[in-house]
N, CA, C and O atoms as a Tripos MOL2 file, in Angstrom:
@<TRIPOS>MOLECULE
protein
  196   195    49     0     0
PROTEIN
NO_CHARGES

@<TRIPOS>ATOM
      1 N         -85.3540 -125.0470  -65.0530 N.3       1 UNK1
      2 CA        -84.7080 -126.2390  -65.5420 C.3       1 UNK1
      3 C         -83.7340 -125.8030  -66.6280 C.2       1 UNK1
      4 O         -84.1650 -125.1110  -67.5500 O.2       1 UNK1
      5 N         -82.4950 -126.1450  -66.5870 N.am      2 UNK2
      6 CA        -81.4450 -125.9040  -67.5780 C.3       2 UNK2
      7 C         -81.2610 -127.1690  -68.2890 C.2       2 UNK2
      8 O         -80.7700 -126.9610  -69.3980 O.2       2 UNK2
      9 N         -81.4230 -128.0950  -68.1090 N.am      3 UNK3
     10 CA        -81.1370 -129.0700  -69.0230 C.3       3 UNK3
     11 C         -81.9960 -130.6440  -68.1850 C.2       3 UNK3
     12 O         -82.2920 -130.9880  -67.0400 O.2       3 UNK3
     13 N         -82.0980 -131.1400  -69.4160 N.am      4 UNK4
     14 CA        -82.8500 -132.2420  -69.3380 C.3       4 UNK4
     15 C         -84.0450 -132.3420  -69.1050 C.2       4 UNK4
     16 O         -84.6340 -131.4160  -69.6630 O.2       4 UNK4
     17 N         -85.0740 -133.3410  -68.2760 N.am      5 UNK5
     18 CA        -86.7170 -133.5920  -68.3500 C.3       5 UNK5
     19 C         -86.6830 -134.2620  -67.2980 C.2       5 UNK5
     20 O         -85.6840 -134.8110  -66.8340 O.2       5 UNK5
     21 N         -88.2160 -134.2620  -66.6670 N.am      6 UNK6
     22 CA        -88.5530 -134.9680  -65.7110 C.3       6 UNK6
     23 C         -90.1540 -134.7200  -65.2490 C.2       6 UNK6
     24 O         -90.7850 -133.7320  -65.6270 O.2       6 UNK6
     25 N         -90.6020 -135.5480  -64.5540 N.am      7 UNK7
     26 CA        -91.9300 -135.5820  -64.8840 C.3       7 UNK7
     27 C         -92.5920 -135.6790  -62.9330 C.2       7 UNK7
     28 O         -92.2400 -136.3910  -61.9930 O.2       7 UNK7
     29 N         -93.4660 -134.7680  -63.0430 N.am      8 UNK8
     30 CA        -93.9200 -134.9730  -61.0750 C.3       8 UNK8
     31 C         -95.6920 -135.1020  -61.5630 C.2       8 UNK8
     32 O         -96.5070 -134.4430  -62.2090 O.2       8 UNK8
     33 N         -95.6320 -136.5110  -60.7170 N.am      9 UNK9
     34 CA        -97.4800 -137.2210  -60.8010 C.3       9 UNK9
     35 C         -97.2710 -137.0090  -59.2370 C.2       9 UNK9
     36 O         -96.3130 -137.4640  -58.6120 O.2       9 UNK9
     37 N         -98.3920 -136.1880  -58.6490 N.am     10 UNK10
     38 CA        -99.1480 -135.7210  -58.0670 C.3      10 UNK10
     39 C         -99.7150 -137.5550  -57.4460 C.2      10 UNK10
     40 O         -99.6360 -138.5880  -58.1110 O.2      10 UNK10
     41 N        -100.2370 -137.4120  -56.0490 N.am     11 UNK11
     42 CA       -101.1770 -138.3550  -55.0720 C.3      11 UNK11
     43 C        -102.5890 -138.4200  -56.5310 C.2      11 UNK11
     44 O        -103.0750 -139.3220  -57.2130 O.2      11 UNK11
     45 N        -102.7750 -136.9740  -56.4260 N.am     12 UNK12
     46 CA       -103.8260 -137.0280  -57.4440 C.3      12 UNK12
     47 C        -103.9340 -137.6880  -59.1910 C.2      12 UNK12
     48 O        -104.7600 -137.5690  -60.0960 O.2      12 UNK12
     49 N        -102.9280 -138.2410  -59.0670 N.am     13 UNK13
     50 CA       -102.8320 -138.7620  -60.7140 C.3      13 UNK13
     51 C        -102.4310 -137.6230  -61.5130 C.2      13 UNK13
     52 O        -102.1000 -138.0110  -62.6330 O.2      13 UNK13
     53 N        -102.3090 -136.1070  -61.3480 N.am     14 UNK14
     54 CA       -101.8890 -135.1920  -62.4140 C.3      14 UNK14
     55 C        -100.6030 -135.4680  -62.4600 C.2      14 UNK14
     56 O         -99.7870 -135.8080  -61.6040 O.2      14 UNK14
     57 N        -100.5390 -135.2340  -63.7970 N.am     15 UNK15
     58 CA        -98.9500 -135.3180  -64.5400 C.3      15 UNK15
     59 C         -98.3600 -134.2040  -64.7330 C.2      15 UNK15
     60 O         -99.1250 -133.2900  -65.0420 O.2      15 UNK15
     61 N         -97.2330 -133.9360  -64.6600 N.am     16 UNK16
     62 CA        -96.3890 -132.6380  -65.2630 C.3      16 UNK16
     63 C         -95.1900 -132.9250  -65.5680 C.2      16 UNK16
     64 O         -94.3360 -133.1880  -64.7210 O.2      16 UNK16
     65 N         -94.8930 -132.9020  -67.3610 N.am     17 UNK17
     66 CA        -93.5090 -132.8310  -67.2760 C.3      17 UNK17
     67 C         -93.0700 -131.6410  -67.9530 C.2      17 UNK17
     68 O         -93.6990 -131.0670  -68.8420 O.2      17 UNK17
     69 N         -91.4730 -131.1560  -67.2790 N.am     18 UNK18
     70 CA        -90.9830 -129.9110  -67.4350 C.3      18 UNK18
     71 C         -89.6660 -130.1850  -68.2220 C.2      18 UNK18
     72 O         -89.1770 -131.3110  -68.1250 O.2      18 UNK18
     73 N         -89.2520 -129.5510  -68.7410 N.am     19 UNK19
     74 CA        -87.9190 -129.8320  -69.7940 C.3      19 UNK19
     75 C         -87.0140 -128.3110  -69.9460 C.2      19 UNK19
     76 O         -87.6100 -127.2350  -69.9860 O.2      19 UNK19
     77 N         -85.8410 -128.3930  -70.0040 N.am     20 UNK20
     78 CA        -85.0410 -127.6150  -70.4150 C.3      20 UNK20
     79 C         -86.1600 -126.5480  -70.3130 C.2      20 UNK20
     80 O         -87.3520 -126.8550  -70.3420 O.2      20 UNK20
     81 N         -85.6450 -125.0970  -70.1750 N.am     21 UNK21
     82 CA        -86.2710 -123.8140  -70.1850 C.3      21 UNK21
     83 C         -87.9770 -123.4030  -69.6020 C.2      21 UNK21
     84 O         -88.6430 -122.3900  -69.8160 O.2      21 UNK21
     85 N         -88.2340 -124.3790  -68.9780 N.am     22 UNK22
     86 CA        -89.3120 -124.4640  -67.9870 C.3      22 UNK22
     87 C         -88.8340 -123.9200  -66.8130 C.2      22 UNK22
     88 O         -87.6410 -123.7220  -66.5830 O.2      22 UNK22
     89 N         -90.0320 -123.6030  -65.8380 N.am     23 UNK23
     90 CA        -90.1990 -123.0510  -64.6460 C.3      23 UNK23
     91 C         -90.9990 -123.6180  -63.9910 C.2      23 UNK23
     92 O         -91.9300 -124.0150  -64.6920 O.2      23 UNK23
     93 N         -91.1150 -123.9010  -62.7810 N.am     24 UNK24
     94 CA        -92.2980 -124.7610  -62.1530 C.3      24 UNK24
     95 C         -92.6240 -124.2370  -60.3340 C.2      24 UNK24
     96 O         -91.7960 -123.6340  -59.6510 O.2      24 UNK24
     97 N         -93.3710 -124.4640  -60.0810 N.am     25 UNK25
     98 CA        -93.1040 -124.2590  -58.7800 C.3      25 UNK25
     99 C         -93.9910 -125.4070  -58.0610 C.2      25 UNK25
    100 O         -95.1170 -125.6970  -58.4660 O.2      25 UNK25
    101 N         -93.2690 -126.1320  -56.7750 N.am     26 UNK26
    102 CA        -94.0730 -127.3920  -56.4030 C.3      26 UNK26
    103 C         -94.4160 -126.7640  -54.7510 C.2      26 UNK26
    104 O         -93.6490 -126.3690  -53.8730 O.2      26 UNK26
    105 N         -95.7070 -126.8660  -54.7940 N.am     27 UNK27
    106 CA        -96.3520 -125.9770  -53.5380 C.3      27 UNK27
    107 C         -95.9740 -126.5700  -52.1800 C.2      27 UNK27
    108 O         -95.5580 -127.7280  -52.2280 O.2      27 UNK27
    109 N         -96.0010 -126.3410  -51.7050 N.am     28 UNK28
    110 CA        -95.9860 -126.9440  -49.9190 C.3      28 UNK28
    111 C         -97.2920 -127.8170  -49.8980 C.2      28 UNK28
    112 O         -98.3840 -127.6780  -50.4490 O.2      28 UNK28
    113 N         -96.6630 -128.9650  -48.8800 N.am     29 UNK29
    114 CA        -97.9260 -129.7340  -49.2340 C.3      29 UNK29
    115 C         -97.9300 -130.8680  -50.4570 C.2      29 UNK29
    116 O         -98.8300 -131.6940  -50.6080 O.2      29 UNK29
    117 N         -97.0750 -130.7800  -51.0670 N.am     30 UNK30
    118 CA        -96.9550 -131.4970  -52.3020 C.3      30 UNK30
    119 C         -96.8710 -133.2970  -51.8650 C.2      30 UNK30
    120 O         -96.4010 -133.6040  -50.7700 O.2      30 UNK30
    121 N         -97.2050 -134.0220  -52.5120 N.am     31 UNK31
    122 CA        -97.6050 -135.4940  -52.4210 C.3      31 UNK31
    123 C         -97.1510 -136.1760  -54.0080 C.2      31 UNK31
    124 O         -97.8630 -135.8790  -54.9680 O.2      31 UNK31
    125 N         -96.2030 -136.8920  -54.1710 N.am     32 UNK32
    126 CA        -96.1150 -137.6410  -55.4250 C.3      32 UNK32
    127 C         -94.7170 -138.1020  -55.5940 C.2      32 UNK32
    128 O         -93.8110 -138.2380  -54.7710 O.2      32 UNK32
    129 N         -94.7840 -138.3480  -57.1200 N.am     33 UNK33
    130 CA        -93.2900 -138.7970  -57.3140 C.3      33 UNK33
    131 C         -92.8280 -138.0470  -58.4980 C.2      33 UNK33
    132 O         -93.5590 -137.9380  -59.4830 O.2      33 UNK33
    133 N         -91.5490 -137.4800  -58.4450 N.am     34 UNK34
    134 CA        -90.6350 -137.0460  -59.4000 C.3      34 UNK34
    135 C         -89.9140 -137.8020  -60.1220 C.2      34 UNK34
    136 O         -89.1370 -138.5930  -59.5870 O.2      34 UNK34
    137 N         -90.0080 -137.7260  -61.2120 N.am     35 UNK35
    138 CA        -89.2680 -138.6890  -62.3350 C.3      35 UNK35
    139 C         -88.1670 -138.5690  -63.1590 C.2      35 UNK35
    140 O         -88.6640 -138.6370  -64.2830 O.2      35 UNK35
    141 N         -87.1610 -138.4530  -63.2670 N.am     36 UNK36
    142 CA        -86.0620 -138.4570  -64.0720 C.3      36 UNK36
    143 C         -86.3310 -138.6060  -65.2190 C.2      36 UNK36
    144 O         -86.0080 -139.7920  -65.2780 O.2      36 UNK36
    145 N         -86.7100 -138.3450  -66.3350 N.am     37 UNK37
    146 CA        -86.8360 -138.7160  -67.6010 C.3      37 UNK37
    147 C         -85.4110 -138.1490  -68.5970 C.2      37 UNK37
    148 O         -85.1350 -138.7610  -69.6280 O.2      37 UNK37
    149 N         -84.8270 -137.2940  -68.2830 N.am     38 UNK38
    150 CA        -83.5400 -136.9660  -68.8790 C.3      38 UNK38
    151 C         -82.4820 -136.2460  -67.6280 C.2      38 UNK38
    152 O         -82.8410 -135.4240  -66.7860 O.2      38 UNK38
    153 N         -81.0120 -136.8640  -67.8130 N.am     39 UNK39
    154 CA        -80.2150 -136.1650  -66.8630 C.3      39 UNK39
    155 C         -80.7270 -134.6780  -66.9850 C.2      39 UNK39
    156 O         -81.2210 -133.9860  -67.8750 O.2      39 UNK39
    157 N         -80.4020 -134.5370  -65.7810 N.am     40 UNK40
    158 CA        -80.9900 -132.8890  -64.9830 C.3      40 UNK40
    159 C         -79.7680 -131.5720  -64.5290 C.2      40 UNK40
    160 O         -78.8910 -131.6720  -63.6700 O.2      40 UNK40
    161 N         -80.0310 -130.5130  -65.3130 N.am     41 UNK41
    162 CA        -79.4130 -129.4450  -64.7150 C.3      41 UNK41
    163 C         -80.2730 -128.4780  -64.0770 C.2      41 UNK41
    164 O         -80.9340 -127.7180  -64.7840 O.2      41 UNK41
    165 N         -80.3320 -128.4270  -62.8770 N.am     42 UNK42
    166 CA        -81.7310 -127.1010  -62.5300 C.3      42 UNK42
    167 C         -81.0280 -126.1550  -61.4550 C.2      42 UNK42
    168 O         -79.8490 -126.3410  -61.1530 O.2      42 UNK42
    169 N         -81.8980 -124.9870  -60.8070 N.am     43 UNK43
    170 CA        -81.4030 -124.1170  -59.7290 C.3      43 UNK43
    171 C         -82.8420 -124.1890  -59.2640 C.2      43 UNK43
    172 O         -83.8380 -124.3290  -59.9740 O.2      43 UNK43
    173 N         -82.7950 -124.1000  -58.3010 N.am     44 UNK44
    174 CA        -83.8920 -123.6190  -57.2030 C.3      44 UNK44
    175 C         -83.6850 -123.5050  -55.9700 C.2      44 UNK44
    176 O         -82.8270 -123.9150  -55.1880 O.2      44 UNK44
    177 N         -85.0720 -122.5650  -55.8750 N.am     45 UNK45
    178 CA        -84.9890 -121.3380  -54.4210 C.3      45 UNK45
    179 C         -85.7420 -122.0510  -53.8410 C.2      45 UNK45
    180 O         -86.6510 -122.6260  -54.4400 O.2      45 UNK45
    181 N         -85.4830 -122.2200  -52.1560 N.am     46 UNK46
    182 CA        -86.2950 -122.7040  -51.3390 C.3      46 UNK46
    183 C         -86.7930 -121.5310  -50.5620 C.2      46 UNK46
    184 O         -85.8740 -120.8930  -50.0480 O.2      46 UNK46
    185 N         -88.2570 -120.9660  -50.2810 N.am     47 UNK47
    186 CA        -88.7140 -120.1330  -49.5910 C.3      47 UNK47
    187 C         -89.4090 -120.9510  -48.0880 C.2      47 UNK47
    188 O         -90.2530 -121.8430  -47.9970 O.2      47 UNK47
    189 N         -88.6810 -120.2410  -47.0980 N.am     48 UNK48
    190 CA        -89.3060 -120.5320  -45.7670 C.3      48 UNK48
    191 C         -89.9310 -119.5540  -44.9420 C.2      48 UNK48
    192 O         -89.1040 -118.7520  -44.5090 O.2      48 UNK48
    193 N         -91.3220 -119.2960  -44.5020 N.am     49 UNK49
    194 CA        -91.9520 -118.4250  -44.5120 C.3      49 UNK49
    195 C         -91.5730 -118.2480  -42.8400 C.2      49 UNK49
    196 O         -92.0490 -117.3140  -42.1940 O.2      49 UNK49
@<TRIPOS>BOND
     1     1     2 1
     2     2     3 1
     3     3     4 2
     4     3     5 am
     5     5     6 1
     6     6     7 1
     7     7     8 2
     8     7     9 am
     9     9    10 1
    10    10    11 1
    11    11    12 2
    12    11    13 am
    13    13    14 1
    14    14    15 1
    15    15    16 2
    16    15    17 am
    17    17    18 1
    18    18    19 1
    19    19    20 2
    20    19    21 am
    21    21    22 1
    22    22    23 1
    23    23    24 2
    24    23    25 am
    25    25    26 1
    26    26    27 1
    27    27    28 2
    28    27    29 am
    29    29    30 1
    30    30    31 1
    31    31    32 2
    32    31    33 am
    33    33    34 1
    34    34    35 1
    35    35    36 2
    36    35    37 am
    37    37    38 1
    38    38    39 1
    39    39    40 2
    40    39    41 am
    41    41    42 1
    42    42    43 1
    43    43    44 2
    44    43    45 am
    45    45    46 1
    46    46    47 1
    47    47    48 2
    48    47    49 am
    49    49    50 1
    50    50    51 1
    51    51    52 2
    52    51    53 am
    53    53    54 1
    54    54    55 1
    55    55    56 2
    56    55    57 am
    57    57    58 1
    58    58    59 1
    59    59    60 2
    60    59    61 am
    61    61    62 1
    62    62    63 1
    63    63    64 2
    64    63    65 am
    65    65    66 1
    66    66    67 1
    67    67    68 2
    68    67    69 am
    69    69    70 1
    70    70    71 1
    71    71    72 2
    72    71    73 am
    73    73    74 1
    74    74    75 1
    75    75    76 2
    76    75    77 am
    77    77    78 1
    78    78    79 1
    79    79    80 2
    80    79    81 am
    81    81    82 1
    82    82    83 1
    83    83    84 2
    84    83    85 am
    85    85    86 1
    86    86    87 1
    87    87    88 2
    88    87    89 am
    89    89    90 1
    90    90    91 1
    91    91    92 2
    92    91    93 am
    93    93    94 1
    94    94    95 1
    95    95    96 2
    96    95    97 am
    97    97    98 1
    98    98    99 1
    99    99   100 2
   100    99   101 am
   101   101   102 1
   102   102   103 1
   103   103   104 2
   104   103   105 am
   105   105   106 1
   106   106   107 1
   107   107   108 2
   108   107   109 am
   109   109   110 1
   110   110   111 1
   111   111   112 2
   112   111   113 am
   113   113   114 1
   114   114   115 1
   115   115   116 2
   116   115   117 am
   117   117   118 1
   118   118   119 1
   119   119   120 2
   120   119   121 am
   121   121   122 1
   122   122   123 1
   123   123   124 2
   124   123   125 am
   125   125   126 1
   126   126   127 1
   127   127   128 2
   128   127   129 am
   129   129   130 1
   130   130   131 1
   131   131   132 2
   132   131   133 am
   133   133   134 1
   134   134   135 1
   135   135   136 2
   136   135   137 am
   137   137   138 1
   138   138   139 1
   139   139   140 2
   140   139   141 am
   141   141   142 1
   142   142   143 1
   143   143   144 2
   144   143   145 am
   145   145   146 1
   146   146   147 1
   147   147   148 2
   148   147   149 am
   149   149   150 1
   150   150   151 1
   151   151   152 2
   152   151   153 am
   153   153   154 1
   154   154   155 1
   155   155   156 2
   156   155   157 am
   157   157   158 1
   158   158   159 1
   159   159   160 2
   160   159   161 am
   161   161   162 1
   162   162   163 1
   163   163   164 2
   164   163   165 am
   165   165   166 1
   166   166   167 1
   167   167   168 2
   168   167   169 am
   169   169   170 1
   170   170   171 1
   171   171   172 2
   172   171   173 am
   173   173   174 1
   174   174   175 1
   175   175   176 2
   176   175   177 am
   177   177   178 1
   178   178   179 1
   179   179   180 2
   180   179   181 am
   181   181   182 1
   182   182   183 1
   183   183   184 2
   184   183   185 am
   185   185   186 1
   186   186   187 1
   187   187   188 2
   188   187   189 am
   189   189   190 1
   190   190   191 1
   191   191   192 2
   192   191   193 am
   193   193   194 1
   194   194   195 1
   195   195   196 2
@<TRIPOS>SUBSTRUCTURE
     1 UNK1         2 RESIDUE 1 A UNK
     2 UNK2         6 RESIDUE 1 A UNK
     3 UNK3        10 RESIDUE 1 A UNK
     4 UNK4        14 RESIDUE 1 A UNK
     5 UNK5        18 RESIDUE 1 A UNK
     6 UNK6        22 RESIDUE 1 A UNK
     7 UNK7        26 RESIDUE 1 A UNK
     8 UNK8        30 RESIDUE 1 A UNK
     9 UNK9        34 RESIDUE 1 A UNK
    10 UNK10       38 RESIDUE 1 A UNK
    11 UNK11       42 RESIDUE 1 A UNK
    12 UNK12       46 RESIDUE 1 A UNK
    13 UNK13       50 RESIDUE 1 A UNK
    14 UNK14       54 RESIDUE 1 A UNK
    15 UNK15       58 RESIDUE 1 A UNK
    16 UNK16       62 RESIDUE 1 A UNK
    17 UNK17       66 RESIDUE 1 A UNK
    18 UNK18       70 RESIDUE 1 A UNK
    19 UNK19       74 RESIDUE 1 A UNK
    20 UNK20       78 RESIDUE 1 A UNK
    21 UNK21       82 RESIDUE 1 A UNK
    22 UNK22       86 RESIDUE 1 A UNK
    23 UNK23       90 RESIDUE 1 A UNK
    24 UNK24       94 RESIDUE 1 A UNK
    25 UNK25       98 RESIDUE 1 A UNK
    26 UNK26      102 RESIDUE 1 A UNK
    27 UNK27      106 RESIDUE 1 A UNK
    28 UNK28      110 RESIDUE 1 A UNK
    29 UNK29      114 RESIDUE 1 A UNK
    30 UNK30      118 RESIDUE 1 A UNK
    31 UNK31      122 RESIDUE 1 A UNK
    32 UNK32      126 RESIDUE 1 A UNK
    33 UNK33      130 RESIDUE 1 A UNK
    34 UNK34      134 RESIDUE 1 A UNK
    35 UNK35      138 RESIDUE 1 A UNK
    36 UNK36      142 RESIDUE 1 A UNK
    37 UNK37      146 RESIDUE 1 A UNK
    38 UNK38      150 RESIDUE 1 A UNK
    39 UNK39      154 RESIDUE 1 A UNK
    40 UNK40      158 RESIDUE 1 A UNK
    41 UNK41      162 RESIDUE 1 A UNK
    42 UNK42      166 RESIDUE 1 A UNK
    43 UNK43      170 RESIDUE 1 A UNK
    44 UNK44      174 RESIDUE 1 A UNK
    45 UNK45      178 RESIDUE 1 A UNK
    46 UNK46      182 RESIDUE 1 A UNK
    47 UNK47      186 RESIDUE 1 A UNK
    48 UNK48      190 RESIDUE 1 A UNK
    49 UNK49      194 RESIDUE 1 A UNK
């Protein structure tokens, strides 16, 4: 994440929010909703096995 915040709740009720200079990785399989909490600058790699 390069800039801004945002927050991913899980089917399961877990929360995660990531902000500026975070790293995250959202597994295959993933279930929930992603949240915007601050405009977003990010990069990410999509791996296809």
């Amino acid at each position: 994440m390069l800039d801004g915040a945002c927050e991913l709740v899980g089917d399961d009720g877990v929360k995660h929010v990531y902000r500026a200079g975070d790293s995250f990785i959202i597994e295959p399989g993933f279930n929930g909703v992603w949240r915007v909490l601050e405009p977003m600058r990010k990069r990410f790699v999509v791996r296809v096995d």
